[in-house]
N, C-alpha and C positions, 0 to 999 in steps of 0.2 A: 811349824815348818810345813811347808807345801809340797805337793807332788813335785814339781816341779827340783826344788831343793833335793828328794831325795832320791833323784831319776838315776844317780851316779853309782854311789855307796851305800847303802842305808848303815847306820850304825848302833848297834843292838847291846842293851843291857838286861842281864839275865838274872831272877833273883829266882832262890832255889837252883842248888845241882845235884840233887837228887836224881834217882832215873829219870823219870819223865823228864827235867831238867838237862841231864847231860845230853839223852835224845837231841833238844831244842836246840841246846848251844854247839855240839858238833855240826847239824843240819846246816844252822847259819854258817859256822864258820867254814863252809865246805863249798856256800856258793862264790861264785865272782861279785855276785852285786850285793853285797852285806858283808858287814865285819863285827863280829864279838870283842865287843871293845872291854867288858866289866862283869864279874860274876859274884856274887853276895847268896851266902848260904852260912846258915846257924853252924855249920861244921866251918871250921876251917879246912879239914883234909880234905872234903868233898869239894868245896869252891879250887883252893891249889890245886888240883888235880884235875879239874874240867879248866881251870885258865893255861894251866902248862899245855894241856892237848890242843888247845886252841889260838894261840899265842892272847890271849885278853890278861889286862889285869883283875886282883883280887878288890873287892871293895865294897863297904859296906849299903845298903838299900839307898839311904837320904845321900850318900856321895853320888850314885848313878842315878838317883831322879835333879841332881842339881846342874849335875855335867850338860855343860852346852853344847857337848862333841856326840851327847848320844842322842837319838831320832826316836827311837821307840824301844818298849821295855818289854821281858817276856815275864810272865807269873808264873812260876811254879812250884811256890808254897803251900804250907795247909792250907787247905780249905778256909778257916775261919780266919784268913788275913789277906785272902782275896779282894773282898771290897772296902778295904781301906786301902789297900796299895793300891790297887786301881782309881780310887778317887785321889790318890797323891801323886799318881804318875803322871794321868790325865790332867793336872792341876799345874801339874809340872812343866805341862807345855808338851808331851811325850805322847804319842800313840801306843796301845796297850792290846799285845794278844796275851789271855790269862786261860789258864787252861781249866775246864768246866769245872765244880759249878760258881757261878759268880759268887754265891752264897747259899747257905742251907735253907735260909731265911727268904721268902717271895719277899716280903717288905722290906728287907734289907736292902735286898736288889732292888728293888723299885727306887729306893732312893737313891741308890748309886746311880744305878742309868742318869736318872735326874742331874747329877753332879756332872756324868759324861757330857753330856746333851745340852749342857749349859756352857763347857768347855769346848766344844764343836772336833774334841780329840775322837780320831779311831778307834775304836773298839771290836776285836775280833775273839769270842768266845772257840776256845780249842774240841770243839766235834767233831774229833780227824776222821769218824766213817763216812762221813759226807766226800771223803777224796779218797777215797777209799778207788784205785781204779777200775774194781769189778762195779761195785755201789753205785759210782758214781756215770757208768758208762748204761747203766741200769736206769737209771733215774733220767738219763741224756734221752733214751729210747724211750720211756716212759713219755717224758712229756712231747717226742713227736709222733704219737700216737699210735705207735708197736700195736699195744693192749688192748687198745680202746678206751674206755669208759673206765676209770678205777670204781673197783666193788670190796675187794677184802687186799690190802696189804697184811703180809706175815714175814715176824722178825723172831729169830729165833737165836739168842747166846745166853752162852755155857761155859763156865771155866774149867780150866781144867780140876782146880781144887778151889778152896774156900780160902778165906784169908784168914790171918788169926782173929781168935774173939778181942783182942783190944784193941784190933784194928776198927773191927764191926759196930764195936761201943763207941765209937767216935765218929763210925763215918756217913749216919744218918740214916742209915737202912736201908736195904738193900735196892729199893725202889727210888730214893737219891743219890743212892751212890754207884749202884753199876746199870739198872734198869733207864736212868737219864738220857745215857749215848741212843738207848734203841727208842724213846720219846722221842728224841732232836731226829732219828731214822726215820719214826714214821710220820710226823711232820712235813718233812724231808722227801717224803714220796707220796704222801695223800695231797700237798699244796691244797688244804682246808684243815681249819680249823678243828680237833674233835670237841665237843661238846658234853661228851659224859662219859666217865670211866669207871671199868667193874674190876678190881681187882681182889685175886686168891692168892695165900701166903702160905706156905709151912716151914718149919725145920724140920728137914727129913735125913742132911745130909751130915750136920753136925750140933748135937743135943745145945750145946753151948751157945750153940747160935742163938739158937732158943729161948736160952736161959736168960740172953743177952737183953732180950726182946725184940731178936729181929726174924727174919723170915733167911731162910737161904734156896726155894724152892719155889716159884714166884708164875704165875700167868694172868696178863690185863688183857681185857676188849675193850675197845673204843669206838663211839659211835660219831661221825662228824653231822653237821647237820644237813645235809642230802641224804646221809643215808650210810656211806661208807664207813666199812670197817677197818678197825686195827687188831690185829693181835700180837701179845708179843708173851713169847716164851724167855724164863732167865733159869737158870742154876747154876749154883757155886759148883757143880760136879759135872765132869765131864771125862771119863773114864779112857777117850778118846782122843782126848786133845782137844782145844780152843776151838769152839763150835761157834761160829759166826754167819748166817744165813738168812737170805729177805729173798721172797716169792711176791710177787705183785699177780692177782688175777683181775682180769678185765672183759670187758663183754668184747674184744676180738679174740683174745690169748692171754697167755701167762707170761711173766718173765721172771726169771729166777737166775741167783747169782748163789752161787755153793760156795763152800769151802776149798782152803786151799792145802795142798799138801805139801809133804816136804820133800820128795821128787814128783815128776810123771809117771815115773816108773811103775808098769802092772805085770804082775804073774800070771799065769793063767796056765793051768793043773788041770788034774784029773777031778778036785775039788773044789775048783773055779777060778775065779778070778781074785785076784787078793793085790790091793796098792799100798804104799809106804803110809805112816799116821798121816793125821793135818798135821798144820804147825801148833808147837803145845805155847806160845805165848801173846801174847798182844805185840810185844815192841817186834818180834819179828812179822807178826799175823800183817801188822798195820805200819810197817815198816814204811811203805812209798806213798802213806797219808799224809802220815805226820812231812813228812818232804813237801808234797803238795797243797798242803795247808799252810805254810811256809810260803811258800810261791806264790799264794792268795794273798793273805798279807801282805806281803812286798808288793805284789802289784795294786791292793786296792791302795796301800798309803800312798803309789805313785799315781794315783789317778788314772789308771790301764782296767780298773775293773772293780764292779760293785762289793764291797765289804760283806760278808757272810761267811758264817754264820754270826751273829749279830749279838749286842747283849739284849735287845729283845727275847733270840731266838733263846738265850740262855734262860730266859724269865718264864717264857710260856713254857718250856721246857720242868723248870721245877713245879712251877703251876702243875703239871700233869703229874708229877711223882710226887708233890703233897695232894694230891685227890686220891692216885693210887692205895698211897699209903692211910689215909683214911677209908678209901673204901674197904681196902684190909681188915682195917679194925672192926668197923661195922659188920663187914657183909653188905652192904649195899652200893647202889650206884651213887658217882657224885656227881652232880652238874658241875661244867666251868665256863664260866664266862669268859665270849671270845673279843670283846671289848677291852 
């Protein structure tokens, strides 16, 4: 189908309605130019109850990649059937936003892309910080030269807590599974390539984590090849609420986008100044991404605007959390090739 085709209505099939899932299919169904036509998820009560909010029907995966009335599919299943849906979507004749990571696997994804790429279908990997309106108003001034010259970008998240340990055991560790979004970040604001990464691990915040074999206490540097740095701070603990924060310094100035809270509201005492928490979650943290990444999609399938973040961007991205994750193990830096 052609931009042109989908300038009207686009018409959207949803697999997974799981959170992230319900997220996606409310969002569509909320604009004027989209409609949530199908929703397939391993629950039946999770799929009926995102189709009733939405008026879509219920249906399973291979009916909504075969329907000729849908235009493009959303992913938001496990991890580990990301890229075979995607290569059957795409196959399908459908354009595909799948929410990160393509795969656990770089040569998994490598082959998929491949499948993409041979299908000439869309593909929009979900790194809703990139729309993020603080992030993304950041990175707008960034590249008209606010800063100057990038020298150290700094990215720093935090959850509030840790997820369970048999979430942990499956979900490739902590440097592929939540450290990802802040690689596709500083990618995303260095625009170069890094070239070698030093990553430190502990479990400090939950023994189990540990035990699990994974890290829950995490900080990489990266070096690009000019010279530019990345750092990026992660923990499962955040005492504070949802800690989400990137500083860019440059040889004119800094630019920094903080956290958000859950009023404006400040006191101010005989013992100072004292404000309401941040926000304690991601779906509301990053509430007007996920919209806006949304609106990407729809506009690049109509041909109004470049495709990004990409499943390239989704490859180099794990690329850098499999070197992380080895340099972990080691202790030492890993090169990676920006070819």
């Amino acid at each position: 189908m052609t931009g042109t085709d989908m300038m009207m209505t686009m018409r959207f099939g949803l697999l997974g309605a799981g959170r992230i899932g319900r997220i996606h299919g409310l969002n569509v169904a909320a604009r004027g130019d989209a409609r949530l036509v199908a929703v397939a998820d391993a629950s039946t009560e999770a799929a009926s109850s995102l189709a009733q909010a939405t008026g879509a029907k219920v249906a399973d995966a291979d009916a909504i990649m075969s329907d000729s009335g849908i235009d493009a599919i959303v992913i938001c299943t496990p991890t580990d059937t990301h890229a075979d849906l995607i290569e059957a979507s795409v196959s399908a004749g459908k354009a595909v936003f799948c929410e990160k990571p393509v795969d656990l696997d770089s040569g998994r994804i490598r082959r998929c892309l491949a499948t993409v790429e041979k299908t000439g279908k869309p593909l929009m990997i979900g790194f809703n910080r990139r729309f993020d309106p603080n992030f993304a108003a950041l990175e707008k001034r960034l590249r008209s030269g606010e800063a100057g010259e990038i020298e150290i970008v700094s990215v720093i998240s935090r959850d509030p807590g840790p997820p369970p340990v048999d979430y942990v055991k499956r979900s490739g560790g902590l440097f592929r599974d939540m450290m990802i979004h802040d690689f596709d970040m500083a990618r995303f604001l260095l625009a170069e390539e890094p070239v070698e990464v030093f990553a430190l691990g502990s479990a400090l915040v939950d023994k189990a984590i540990g035990e699990a074999g994974d890290v829950d206490t995490a900080a990489v540097l990266m070096k690009t090849a000019s010279g530019r740095i990345a750092q990026i701070s992660n923990s499962r603990r955040a005492t504070y609420g949802y800690d989400q924060r990137v500083e860019v310094h440059g040889s004119k100035g800094m630019l920094r986008a903080g956290n958000i809270h859950e009023t404006t509201v400040e006191i101010a005492t005989g013992q100072g100044f004292r404000a309401d928490p941040v926000q304690n979650f991601f779906l509301e943290r990053y509430a007007a991404a996920y919209r806006a990444e949304l609106a990407a999609f729809i506009d690049a399938c109509a041909g109004k605007a470049a495709l990004s973040p990409t499943g390239l961007d989704g490859q180099r991205a794990q690329m850098l959390a499999d070197a992380a994750t080895e340099s972990a193990r080691t202790g030492r830096p890993v090169a990676i090739a920006t070819a």
